[in-house]
N, C-alpha and C positions, 0 to 999 in steps of 0.2 A: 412496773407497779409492785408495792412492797408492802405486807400487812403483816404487822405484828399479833400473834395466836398466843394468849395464855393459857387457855384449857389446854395443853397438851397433856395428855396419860402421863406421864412420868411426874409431873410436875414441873418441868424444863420450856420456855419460853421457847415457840414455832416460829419461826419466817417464811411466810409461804410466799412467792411471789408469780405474777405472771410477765409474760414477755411481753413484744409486739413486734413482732414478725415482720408487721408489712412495713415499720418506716424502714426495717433494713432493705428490704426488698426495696422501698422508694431510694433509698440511698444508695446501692446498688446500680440500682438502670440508670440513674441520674450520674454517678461515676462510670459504668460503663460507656455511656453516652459521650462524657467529655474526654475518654480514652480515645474513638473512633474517631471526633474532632481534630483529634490534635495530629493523628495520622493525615488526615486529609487535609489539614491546614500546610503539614508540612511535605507533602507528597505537591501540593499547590506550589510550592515556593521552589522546589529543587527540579519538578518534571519529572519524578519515576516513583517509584514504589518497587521495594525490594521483595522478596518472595515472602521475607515472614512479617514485614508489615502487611502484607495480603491476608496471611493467614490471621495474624493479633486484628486485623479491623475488623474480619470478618466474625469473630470469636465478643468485640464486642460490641459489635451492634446486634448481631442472633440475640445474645445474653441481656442486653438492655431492655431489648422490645420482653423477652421471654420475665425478665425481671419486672414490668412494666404490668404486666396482667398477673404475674404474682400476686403484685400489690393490690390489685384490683380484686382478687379473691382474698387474700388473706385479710384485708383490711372489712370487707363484710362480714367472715365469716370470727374474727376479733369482735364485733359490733356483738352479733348475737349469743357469742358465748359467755361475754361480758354481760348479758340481758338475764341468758338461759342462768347462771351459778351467782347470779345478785351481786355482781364484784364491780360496782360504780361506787366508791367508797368516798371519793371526790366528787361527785358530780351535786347540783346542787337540787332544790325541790323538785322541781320543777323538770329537770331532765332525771330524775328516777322516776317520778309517774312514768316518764316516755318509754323510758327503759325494762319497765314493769308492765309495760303494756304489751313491748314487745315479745318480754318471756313471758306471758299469760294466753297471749293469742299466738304465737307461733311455738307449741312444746314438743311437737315430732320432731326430733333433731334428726332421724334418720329422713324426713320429709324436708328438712332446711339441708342439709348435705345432698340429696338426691337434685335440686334446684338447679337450674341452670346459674349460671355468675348473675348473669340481669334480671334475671327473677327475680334474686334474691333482693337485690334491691330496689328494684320495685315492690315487691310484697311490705318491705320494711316500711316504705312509703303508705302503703295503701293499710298497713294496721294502723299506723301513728297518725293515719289520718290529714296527709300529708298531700301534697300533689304530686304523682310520678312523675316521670318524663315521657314527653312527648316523639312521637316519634321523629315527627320535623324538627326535635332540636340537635343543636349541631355535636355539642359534647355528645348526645349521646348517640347519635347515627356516627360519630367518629368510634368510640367503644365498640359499637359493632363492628366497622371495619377491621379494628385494632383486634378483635377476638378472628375476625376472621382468618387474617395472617397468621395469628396464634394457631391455630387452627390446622393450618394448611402445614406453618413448620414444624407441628408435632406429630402430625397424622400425614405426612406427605405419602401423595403415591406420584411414581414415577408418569409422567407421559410426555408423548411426541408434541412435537412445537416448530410447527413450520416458518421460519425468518426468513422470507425472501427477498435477499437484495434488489434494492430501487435504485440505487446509484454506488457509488465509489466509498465502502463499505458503511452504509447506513442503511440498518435492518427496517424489515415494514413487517409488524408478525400479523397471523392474521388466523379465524377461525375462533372456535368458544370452546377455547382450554381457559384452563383457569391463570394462563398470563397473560393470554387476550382483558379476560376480564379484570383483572388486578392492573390492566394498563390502564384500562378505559377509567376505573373510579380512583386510582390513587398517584393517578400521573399528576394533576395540578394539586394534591394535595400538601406535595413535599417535593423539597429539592431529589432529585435523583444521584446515587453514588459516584461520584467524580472517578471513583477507582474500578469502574466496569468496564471492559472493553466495550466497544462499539458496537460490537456482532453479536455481544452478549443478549438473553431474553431480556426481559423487563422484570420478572420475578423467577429465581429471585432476586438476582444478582444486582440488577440496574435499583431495585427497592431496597435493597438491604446497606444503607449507607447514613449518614449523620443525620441526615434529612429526616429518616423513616422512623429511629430511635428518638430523635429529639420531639417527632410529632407522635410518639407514643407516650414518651414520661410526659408531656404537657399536655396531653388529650386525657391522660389519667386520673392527671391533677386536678384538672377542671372539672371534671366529672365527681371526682369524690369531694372537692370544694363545694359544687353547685347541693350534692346529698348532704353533706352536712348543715349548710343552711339551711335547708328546708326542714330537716329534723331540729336543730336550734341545739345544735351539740358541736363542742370543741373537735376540731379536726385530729388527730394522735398524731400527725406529724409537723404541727403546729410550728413547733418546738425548735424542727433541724431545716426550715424552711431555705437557711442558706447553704447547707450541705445538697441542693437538691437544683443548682446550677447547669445547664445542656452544655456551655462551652465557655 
């Protein structure tokens, strides 16, 4: 976004401009994503995978998902800065009221930064007078999952993980670590990594695959799709919607 300044002090014509961060970041996970694709398409067709297609798939599906909630932060926290410094220079009547309402009633920005990510958009919701989400719906009990992972891959701690073989190496893992529970909720969610060994756990290794990324940038999507309708505001990644392909 681009705005032409003539008050500059010298007398010399300003171009201020701002960015927007999160279509990169959507553009990103959504090309990281069709990277990990294509390994697993082609590890599909030959039977192996070499040591550093192990490493490049794993490098981008981590980075897709991690890209994936980028976008999911930066793309709120664009909303309100764009609200908080009045720079809707395009937008028309009717979404500057909205806009105006949101930098009027939300003005601690060190209180909109301190927010959890779903606060934040819920809060947006509930100034603009808008209906949140509910906790039964799917997009956004998928975001929660989706932060949980986020979560666990940024803040990991180490722990034990009992796989007790049931038969002729197919693991049965068992007890309440956190790949117990990440089996139980996001096993039928997505396809599982075709490039995991068998004896591997379930997270992260068995979750971290095309599957996992692909239902990260498209749980994203839907989610920040469903919030901008209900505010009645143009999406910012509107634009590169075919840049933003899983495979």
């Amino acid at each position: 976004m681009v705005e032409e300044d003539r008050g500059s002090v010298n007398g010399e014509m300003e171009i201020r401009f701002r960015d927007c961060l999160s279509v990169r970041y959507s553009q990103s996970a959504a090309l990281l994503c069709r990277l990990g694709y294509e390994i697993e398409s082609s590890a599909r067709k030959t039977g192996d995978a070499s040591s550093n297609d192990l490493l490049r798939h794993e490098a981008f599906i981590l980075n897709s998902i991690l890209s994936s909630v980028a976008f999911l932060e930066s793309t709120i926290n664009e909303l309100h800065a764009d609200a908080a410094d009045g720079a809707y220079y395009f937008a028309n009547e009717k979404q500057e009221i909205l806009l105006r309402d949101i930098s009027e009633r939300w003005r601690n920005e060190k209180n909109f930064d301190r927010a959890p990510l779903i606060s934040k958009y819920q809060r947006i919701l509930e100034i603009t007078e808008k209906c949140p989400f509910s906790d039964h719906e799917e997009a956004f009990a998928n975001i929660r999952l989706l932060l949980e992972i986020r979560n666990n891959l940024l803040h990991y701690k180490r722990e034990w993980v009992v796989i007790p073989v049931t038969g002729p190496g197919v693991p049965t893992s068992k007890g309440g670590s956190t790949v117990d529970r990440f089996e139980k909720i996001l096993r039928a969610k997505f396809a599982i990594n075709p490039l995991a060994a068998k004896n591997q756990p379930f997270f992260p290794d068995k979750c971290l695959g095309h599957g996992c990324a692909e239902w990260a940038v498209l749980n994203s999507l839907i989610f920040t799709d469903a919030f901008f309708r209900r505010l009645g505001l143009p999406a910012p990644y509107e634009g590169i919607r075919e840049d933003l392909a899983t495979r």
